[in-house]
C-alpha positions, -999 to 999 in steps of 0.1 A, spaced: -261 352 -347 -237 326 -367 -211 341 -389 -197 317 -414 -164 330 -429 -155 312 -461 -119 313 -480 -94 294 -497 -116 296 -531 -97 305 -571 -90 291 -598 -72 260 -606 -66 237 -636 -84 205 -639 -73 174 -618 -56 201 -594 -67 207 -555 -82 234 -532 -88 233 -496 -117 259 -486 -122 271 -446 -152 281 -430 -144 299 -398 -174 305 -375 -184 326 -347 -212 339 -329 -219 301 -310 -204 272 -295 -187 259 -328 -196 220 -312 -232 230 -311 -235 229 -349 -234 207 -376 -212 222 -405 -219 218 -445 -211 228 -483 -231 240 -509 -223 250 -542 -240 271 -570 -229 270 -609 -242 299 -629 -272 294 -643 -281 262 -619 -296 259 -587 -273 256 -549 -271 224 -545 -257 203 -515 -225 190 -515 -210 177 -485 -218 179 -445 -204 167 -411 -217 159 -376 -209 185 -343 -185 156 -335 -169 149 -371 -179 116 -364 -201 115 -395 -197 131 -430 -221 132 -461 -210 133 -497 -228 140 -526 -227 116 -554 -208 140 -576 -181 143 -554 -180 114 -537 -143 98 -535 -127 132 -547 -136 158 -519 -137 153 -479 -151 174 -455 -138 175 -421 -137 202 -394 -116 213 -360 -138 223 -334 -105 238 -314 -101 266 -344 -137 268 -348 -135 256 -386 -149 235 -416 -131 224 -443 -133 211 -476 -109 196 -491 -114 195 -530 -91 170 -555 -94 155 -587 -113 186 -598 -131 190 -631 -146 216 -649 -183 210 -639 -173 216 -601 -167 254 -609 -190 269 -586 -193 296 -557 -194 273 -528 -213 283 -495 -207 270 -459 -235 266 -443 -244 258 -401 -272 237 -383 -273 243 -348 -281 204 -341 -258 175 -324 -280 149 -345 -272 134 -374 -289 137 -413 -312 154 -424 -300 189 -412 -322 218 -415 -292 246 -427 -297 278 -408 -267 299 -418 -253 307 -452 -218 325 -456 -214 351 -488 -195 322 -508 -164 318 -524 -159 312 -561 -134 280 -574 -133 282 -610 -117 251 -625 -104 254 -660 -91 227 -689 
C-alpha cells in the first residue's frame, strides 16, 4: 500500500513562498505518477499540479500556473511543490496524491495523503 507523507505546509503572508514534500513509500517511487490537490473550506478538492514517473512532464492548473512548479526526486522518493507569489485564495489544505502509471495525462489518483494546511494571509 502507498503512503504519501506530506509537510512543509503554515502560514505565510501574501506574495511570500512555501515548498511542500511528499515522501512516499510502500512502491517503487518511479512506478508512480505524483500530484497536488488542494481543498479551501467550504469548496470542493480541486487539482492543482501533477508530474510524470520521469519528471519529464508536469501539469499546472490555470490558477497557479506561472507561480507554483511541481517537480519530484525519485532518489529520495519525493514530490514537491514549490509555491510563490501566493495569494489569499490559495489558502487551502493541500493533498499529495499517487497514480501508479508511467503514462502521461489523464491520471486516475489512487492515493491521498492526510493533507497539510498553507494559510496565506494579507
Amino acid at each position: 500500500q502507498v503512503q504519501l507523507v506530506e509537510s512543509g505546509g503554515g502560514s505565510v503572508q501574501s506574495g511570500g513562498s512555501l515548498r511542500l514534500s511528499c515522501a512516499a513509500s510502500g512502491r517503487t517511487f518511479s512506478d508512480l505518477a505524483m500530484g497536488w490537490f488542494r481543498q479551501s473550506p467550504g469548496k470542493e478538492r480541486v487539482f492543482v499540479a501533477a508530474v510524470t514517473w520521469n519528471g519529464d512532464h508536469t501539469y499546472l492548473s490555470d490558477s497557479v500556473r506561472g507561480r507554483f512548479t511541481i517537480s519530484r526526486d525519485n532518489v529520495k522518493n519525493t514530490a514537491y511543490l514549490q509555491m510563490s507569489a501566493l495569494k489569499r485564495e490559495d489558502t487551502a489544505v493541500y493533498y499529495c496524491v499517487a497514480a501508479p502509471t508511467k503514462l502521461g495525462s489523464p491520471f486516475y489518483w489512487q492515493h491521498w495523503g492526510q493533507g497539510t494546511q498553507v494559510t496565506v494571509s494579507s
